[in-house]
N, C-alpha and C positions, 0 to 999 in steps of 0.2 A: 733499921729500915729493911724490909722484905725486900727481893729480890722479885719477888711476884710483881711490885710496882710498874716495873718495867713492862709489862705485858708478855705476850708470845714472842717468838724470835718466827723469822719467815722460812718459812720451807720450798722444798723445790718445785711442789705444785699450788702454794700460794704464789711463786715469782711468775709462773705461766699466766695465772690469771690477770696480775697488776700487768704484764707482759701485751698483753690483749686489749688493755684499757687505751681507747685514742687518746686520751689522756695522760698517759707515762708516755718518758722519751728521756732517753740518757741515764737511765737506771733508775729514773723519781718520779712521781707525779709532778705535776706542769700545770703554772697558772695558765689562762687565758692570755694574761699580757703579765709584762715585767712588774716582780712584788720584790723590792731590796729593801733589806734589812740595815742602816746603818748601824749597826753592833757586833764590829769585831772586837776580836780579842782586847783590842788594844784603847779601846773607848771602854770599856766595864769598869774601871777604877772611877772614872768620872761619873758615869750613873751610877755607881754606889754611892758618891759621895753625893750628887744631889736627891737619893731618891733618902738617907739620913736626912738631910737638912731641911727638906721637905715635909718634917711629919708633921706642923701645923696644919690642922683639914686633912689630912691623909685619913684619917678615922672619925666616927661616932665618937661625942664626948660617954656614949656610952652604949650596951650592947642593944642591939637593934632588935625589937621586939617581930615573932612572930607571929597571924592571928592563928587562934586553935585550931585545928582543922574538922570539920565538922562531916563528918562521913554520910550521913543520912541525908542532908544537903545535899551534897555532890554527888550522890548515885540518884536522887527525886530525878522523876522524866523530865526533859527540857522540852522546848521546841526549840531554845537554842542553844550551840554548843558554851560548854562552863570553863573556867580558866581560873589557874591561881598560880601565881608568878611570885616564888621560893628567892628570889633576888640569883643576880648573877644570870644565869643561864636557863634556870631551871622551872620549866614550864609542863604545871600538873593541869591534864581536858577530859572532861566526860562531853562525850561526844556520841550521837547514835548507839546509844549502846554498850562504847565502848571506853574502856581507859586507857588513856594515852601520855605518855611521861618523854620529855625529850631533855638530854644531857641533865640528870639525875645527879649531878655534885652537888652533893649534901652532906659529904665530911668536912672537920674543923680546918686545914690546910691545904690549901691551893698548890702548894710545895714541898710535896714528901719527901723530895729525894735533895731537897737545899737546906745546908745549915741553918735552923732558926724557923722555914719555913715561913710561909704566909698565912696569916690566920684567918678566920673568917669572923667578921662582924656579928653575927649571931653567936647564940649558944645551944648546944646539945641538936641540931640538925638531923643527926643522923636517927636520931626517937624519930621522926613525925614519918618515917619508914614504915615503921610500926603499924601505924596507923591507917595507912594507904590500902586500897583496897588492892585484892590481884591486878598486876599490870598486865592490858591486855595486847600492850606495843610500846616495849620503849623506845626510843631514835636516838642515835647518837651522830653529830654533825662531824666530830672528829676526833682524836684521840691524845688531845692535852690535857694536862692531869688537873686544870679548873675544867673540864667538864665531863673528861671521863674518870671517875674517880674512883679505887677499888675497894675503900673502907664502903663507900656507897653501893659496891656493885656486889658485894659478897650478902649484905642481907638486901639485892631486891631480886638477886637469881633466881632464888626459890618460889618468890611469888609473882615472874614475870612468864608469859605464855610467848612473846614473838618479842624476836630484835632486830628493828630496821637499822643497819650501822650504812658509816660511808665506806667505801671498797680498802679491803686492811685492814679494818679495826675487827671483824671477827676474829683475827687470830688472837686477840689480846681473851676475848670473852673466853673463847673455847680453854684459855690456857688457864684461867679461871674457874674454869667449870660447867660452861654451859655447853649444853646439847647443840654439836654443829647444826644438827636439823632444827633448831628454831631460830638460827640467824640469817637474815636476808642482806649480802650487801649490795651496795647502788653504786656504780658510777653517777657519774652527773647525766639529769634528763632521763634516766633507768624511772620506770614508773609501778606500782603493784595496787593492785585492787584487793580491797578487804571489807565485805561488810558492805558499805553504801559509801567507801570512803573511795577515792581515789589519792595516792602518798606519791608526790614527785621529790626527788631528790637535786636538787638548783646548784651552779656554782658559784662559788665565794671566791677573792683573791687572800690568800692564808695561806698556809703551811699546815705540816703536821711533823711528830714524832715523839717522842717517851726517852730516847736516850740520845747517847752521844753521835749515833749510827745507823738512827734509823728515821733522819728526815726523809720527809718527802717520801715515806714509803708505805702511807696510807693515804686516800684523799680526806678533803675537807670540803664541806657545803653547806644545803643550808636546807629546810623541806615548807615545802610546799600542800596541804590538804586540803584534798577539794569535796563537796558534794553538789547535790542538785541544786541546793538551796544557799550555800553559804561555801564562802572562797579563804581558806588562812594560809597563811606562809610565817616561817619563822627563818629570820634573812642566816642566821648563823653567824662565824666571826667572820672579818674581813675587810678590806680597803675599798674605796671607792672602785668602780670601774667598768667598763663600759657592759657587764654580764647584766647589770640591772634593766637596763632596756629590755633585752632578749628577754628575761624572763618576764615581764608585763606581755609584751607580747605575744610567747608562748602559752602562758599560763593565767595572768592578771585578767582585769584587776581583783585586789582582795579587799574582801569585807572586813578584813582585821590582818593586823601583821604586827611581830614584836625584830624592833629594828634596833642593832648592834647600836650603843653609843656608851663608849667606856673604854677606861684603860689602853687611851691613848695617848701618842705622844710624836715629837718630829723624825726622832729616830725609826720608827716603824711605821709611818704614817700610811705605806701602799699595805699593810696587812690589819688595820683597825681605822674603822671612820671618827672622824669630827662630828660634832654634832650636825652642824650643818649640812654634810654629804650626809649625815644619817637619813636627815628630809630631803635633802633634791636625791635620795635613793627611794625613798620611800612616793615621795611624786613619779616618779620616772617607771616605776613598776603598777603603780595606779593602787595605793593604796588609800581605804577609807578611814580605818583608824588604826593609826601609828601609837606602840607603847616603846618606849628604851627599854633595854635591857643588856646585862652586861656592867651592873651595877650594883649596889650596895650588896653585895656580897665578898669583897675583896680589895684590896689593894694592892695592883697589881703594875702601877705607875707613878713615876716621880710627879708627872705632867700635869695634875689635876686635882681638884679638892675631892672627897668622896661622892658627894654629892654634885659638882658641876657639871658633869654632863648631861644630868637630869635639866637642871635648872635651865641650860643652853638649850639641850634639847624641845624644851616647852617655850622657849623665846623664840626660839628658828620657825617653830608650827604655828606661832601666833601668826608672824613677821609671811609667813608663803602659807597661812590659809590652810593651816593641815591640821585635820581633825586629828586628837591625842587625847592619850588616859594614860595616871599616872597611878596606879593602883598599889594600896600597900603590901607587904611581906602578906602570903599568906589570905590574904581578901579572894575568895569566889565572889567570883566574877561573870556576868556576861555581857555581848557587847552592846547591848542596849541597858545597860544597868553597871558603869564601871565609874570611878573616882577620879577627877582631875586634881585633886588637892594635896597640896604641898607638902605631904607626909612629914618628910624629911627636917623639915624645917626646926623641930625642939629636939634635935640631933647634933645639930651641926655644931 
């Protein structure tokens, strides 16, 4: 295992800046309101033992297909913005012009630095890299290793022009290899114009950190991109909580949103939503169409089948009237042209 995994270590004028953020306080960034973790030390034997005895539905009875990706498709003019959702986190847009990639985890393991690791339900992920055209902005929400990933990040350096990170996570890139001057990082509500876009940067309740010692010493969120014509937000990871309001109001409503619902459980409940807060988040922010995600790309929970949060997710929308699309691995997409059908299902 590379020690590069780890990312950067902080310097003493990265601490000034996080120092400056209204946001840190007591040496860490700071939710909004109280995110407890029940997992200490001394609870991990028992989540071992149930998240073993739990592997009936933990996984695909077999590897999860992705669709090609079809380059000439995805760069044809739109009028409107295009999407294709990599499972997990990972959400490819041609948009105005532009290509835009956020939390790019497309290596085999969610778990580099853990015995065994976490595998990812697909195969060979890190090919459709390849394929991608130049990145013309990639974003990153935060800097856990299912979404900042560096098997991922070493071949998309070269063909990325700008990195929109949340405040912290530059130091991992630079330590990597990329040019300080093409990373922009964001507190929460920090906002940048590019193009015809306008990129807000939202708060999430979550954490961060890469090692033993360095919680809480990046933030975490979730982005927001707007134009004239059309409104997206991508919520990022996080628990229910009262920042979903604010941001509708700030920013909302949006014409599309891909809304965290996965890889939870009771012991972390204030840092990952239920399906059901996934919808009364996505109500409360005033979104039009709600997709999950945060799913079939890992197993990252004793608590849930691989696919149930999907299914719940699409019962809670029926049940409060919220338009959803549930698009397969790899499908371009736009939002008047997206898949509500049960993919999943000759999987399970």
């Amino acid at each position: 295992m590379s020690k590069k995994q780890f990312g950067g270590k902080i310097t003493s004028e990265d601490l000034k800046r996080y120092e400056a953020s209204p946001n840190w306080k007591s040496g860490a960034f700071q939710n909004l309101e109280r995110a407890k973790m029940d997992v200490g030390l001394t609870r991990v034997p028992g989540l071992l033992v149930k998240q073993i005895k739990s592997i009936k539905g933990g996984s695909p009875k077999s590897k999860l297909p992705i669709q090609k990706f079809d380059k000439a498709a995805f760069l044809q003019d739109s009028d409107e913005p295009k999407f294709i959702w990599y499972g997990h986190a990972v959400v490819l847009m041609r948009w105005k012009g532009l290509t835009l990639l956020i939390d790019p985890m497309l290596g085999p393991n969610a778990a580099p630095i853990a015995p065994g690791g976490v595998k990812r339900f697909s195969k060979d992920t890190l090919d459709l890299i390849d394929d991608f055209p130049d990145i013309d902005v990639l974003m990153m929400t935060h800097d856990h290793y299912d979404h900042l990933d560096y098997a991922s990040m070493k071949m998309l350096i070269p063909k990325t022009k700008k990195f929109f990170v949340a405040l912290g996570v530059k130091r991992h890139l630079t330590a990597w290899g990329v040019d300080e001057q093409k990373v922009t990082e964001f507190d929460w509500w920090d906002t940048h114009a590019l193009s015809e876009l306008d990129f807000h940067f939202t708060p999430t309740r979550h954490f961060s950190g890469r090692g033993l010692k360095d919680r809480g010493k990046s933030l975490w969120g979730g982005w927001a991109i707007l134009s004239d014509e059309f409104k997206f937000w991508f919520s990022g990871d996080g628990g229910y909580g009262k920042h979903f309001t604010e941001i509708g109001k700030r920013l909302g409503p949006f014409d599309l949103a891909f809304m965290e619902s996965g890889q939870y459980a009771p012991e972390w409940h204030h840092i990952h939503m239920f399906p059901k807060e996934s919808i009364k988040a996505a109500k409360e922010v005033g979104v039009k169409l709600a997709i999950p995600f945060h799913w079939a790309g890992f197993r990252l929970t004793y608590f849930h089948k691989w696919f149930e949060s999907a299914e719940d997710f699409v019962e809670y929308a029926k049940a409060e009237n919220q338009a959803y699309a549930t698009p397969a691995l790899g499908e371009l997409f736009t939002p008047s042209n997206v898949s509500t059908s049960p993919w999943w299902e000759k999987y399970k």
